[in-house]
N, C-alpha and C positions, 0 to 999 in steps of 0.2 A: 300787481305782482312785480315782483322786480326785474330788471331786466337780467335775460342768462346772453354771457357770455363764451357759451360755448360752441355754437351754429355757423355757418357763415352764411355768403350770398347762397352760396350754391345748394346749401343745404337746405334754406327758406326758400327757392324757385322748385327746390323739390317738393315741398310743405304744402306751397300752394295747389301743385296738379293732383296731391294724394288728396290732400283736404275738397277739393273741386268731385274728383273721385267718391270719397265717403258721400258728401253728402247731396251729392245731385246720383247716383248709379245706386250706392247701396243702403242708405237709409232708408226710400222711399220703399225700398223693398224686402228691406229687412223683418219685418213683421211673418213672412210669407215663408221667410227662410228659418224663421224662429220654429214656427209648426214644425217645416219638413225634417229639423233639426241639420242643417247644413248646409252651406249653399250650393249653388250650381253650380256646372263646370265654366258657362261663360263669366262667373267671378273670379276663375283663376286663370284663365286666359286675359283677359281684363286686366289684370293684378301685373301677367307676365309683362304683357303689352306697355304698362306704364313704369317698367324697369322696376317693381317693388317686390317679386323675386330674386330678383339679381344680385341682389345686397354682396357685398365682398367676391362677385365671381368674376374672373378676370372675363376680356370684350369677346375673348376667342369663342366662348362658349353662352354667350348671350346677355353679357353681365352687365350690372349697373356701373359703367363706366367711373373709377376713381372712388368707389362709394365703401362707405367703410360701417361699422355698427351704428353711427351716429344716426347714418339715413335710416337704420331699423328702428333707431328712437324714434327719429322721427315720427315715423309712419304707427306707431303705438302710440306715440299722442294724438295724433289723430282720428285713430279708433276709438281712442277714450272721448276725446272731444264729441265725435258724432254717437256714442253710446252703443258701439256696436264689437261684438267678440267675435271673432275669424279665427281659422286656424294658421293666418300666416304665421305667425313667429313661430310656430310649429317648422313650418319648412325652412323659413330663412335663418333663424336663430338656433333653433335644436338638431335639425337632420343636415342642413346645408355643409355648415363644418366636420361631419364624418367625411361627407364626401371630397369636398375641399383638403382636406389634411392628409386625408389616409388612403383614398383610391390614387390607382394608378393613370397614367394619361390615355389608354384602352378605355378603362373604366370612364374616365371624365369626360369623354369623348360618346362613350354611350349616353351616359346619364346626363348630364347637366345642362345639355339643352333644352331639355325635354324641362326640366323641373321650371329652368329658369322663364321659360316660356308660357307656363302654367298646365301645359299638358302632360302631367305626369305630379301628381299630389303625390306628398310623402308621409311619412309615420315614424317614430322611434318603438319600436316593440321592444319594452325591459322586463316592465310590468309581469308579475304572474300571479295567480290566486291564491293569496297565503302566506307568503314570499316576505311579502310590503318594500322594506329597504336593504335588504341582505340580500345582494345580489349574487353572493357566494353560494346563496343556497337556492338560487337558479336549477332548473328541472328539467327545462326544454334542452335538449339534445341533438349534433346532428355528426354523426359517423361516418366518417368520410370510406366512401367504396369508388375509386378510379379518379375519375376525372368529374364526384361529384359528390354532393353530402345527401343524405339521408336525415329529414329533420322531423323529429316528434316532441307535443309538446305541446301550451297553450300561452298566452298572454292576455291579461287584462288590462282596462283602466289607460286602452292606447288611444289618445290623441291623432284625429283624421283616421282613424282606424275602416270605418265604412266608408268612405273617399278613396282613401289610399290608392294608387297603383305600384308603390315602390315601400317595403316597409325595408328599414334595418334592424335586423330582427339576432340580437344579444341571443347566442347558443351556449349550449358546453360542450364542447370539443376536447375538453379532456376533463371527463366527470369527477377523476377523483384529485382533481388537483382544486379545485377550490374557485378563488376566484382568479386563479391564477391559470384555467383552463377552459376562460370567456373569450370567445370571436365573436366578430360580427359581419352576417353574411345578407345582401341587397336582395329580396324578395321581389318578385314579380308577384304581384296578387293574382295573376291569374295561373298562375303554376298549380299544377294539379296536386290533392293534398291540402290546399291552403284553404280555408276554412272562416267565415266571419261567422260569429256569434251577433250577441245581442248587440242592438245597440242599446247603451247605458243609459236610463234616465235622470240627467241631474239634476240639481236643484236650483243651479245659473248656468250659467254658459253655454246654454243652450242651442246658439248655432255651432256651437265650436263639437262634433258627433267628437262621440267615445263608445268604443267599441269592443269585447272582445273576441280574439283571436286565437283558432287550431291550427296545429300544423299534423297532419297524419300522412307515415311515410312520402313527407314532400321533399324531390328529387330538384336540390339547388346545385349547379353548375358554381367547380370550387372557384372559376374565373370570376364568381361576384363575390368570394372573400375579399373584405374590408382590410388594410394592411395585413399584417403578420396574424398564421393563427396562434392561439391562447396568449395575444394581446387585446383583448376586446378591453379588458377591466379597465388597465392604464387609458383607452380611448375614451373612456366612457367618464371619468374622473377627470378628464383634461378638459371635456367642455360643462363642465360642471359650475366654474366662475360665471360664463356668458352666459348659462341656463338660469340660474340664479340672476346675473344683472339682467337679464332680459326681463324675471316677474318681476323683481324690484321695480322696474323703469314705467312699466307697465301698471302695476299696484300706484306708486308716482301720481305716475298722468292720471289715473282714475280720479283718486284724491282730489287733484288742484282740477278736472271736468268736473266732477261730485259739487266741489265748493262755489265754481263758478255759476255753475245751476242755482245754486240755493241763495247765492248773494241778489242773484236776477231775479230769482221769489220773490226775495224781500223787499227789493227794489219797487215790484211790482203792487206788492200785498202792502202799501205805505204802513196801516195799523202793526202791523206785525214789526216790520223795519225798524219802524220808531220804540219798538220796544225797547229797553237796554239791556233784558237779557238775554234776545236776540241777537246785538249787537255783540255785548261780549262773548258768546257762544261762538260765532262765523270769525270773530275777532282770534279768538285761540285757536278756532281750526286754522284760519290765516297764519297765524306763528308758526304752527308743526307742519304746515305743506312746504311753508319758506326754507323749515330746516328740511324735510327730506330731497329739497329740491338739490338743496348744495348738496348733502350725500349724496345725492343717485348723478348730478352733475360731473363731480368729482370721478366717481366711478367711472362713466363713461368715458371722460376724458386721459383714465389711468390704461381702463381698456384700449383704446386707439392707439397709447404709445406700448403697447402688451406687458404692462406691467400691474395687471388687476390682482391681485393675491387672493384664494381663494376663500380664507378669514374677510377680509375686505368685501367680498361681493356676497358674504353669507351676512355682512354688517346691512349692506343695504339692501336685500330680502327680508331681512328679522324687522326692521324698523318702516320701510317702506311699506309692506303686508300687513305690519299692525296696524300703521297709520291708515290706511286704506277703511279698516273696518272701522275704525273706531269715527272716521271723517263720516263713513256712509252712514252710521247707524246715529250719529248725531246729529246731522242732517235731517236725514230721514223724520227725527222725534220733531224737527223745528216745522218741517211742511207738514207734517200730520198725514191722516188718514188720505188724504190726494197722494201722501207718497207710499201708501201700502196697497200699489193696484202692480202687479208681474207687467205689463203695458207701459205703464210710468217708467220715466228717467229716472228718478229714485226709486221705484222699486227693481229695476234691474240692477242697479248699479249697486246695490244692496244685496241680492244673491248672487248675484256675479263674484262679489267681492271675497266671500268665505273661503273660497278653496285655493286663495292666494299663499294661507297661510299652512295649507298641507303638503299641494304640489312642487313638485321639485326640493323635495326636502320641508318637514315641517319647521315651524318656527321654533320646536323645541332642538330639536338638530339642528338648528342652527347658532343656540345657544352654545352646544356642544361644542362645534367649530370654533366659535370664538373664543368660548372659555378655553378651551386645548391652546390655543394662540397668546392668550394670555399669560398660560403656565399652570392653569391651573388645572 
């Protein structure tokens, strides 16, 4: 592969202790975490401990010192690398930056220790049943009496949702105004009222729990409103580019782990290798990982200096998520039947791969995006 220029020293001393991480602490164990559908809690203390919560949180509060989204690339490549799906970018890339942006220093002072250190797992609650992407037409409710809200209501389809201790949980605070009457208010899971449902069974991403979530008559204290109320909407579209370049980056690194697997096949299986249209097959996937590497590179490195436009980071979702499927399912055809086992590196990396292209916006809304950007 070619060499990327966008890491430094520091970033590859970081690469090394996450990589060391993966695959001596949670691969060997991961099998065990795939049943229970998620891991333990000493994998998020663990996580804390090696500064891979910390991502962008200043030292005060426990943070990865100087570290910026590149270090959460990183650490997505080497989940891909080891074959393993975690709910970190759930905290670090999705929930982190609410709290980063929009609480106040009361607020950051409670919370971010806690998360950065591993003891305290989070959740984004947007999700509702029926809903899908019109967040406008949100249901869950919370009516503010004193010095506290009142929240009724349900979410699905939440990410760390049976983990959780801290969800951000998208209300309407002012029903009839649209999406223009969405907060977002920090949940304690243990507040009385708060409710886990099922957990969801998928069809990949199996360590990574999805769950849904009731709220009945649960009484949240207005001090864990999220900045301004009925600004939730604008909060929730602001980290919409990172949410987005985070599956991109992630779909990515799957792709170029996916192919490096399968070139090791062939290497191995010489008959097969020496074939030429095995060769050209790994040869074209080699081409399209090359190019998503420069878009998703580029990306990241727009992101660092905050100039990621959110057309641009729906570019590198759309193409990065397709490549992903399209690498794993071609793959998959060249190992054969050894790669149709749920157990196998190709067969996870294969149902893993599907819901790249729905979550966080499906790949047809993302056409949308771009074409609106276009003109058209």
């Amino acid at each position: 592969m070619r060499e990327r220029a966008i890491f430094g020293a520091r970033h590859e001393s970081f690469r090394a202790v996450v990589r060391t991480f993966f695959e001596s602490e949670v691969a060997p164990e991961y099998p065990k975490w795939e049943r229970a559908g998620y891991p333990p809690r000493q994998f998020w203390l663990r996580a804390g401990e090696l500064g891979m919560l910390g991502i962008g949180v200043p030292d005060r509060y426990g943070g990865l010192e100087g570290s910026s989204f590149k270090h959460s690339a990183v650490i997505t490549e080497e989940a891909q690398r080891a074959n393993v799906a975690l709910g970190i970018r759930v905290q670090t890339d999705i929930c982190m930056p609410y709290f980063l942006h929009y609480a106040n220093d009361e607020q950051k002072d409670r919370w971010l220790p806690d998360l950065t250190a591993g003891r305290s797992v989070c959740a984004l609650a947007m999700s509702e049943p029926g809903v899908g992407s019109d967040m406008k037409a949100m249901a869950t409710t919370a009516e503010r009496d004193g010095d506290h809200y009142v929240v009724n209501g349900a979410k699905t389809f939440i990410s760390n949702g049976m983990t959780a201790d801290l969800a951000v949980v998208a209300v309407k605070t002012d029903p009839a105004a649209g999406r223009h009457g969405i907060s977002l208010l920090v949940v304690d899971t243990e507040t009385d009222g708060f409710q886990r449902g099922r957990k969801l069974e998928k069809v990949g991403l199996r360590t990574q729990d999805l769950a849904e979530l009731a709220f009945t008559d649960m009484v949240v204290p207005a001090e864990n409103l999220l900045g301004e109320e009925n600004n939730g909407f604008e909060y929730l579209t602001n980290n919409l580019a990172q949410e987005r370049l985070s599956i991109g980056v992630s779909a990515q690194a799957a792709a170029a782990a996916t192919l490096e697997r399968t070139i090791a096949w062939a290497q191995e299986h010489r008959d097969a290798g020496a074939q030429q249209s095995v060769k050209f097959e790994l040869a074209g996937c080699a081409a399209e990982v090359a190019a998503g590497q420069a878009l998703a590179d580029g990306a990241i490195e727009a992101h660092d200096r905050a100039e990621l436009s959110v057309p641009d980071a729906a570019l590198v979702k759309l193409f990065c998520t397709e490549l992903q499927g399209r690498v794993s399912d071609r793959c998959m055809q060249l190992i054969g039947r050894d790669a149709y086992d749920r157990g196998s590196d190709g067969g996870r990396a294969f149902v893993d791969a599907r819901v790249t292209r729905i979550y966080g916006g499906s790949s047809e809304i993302m056409k949308v995006i771009i074409a609106k950007d276009l003109g058209l």
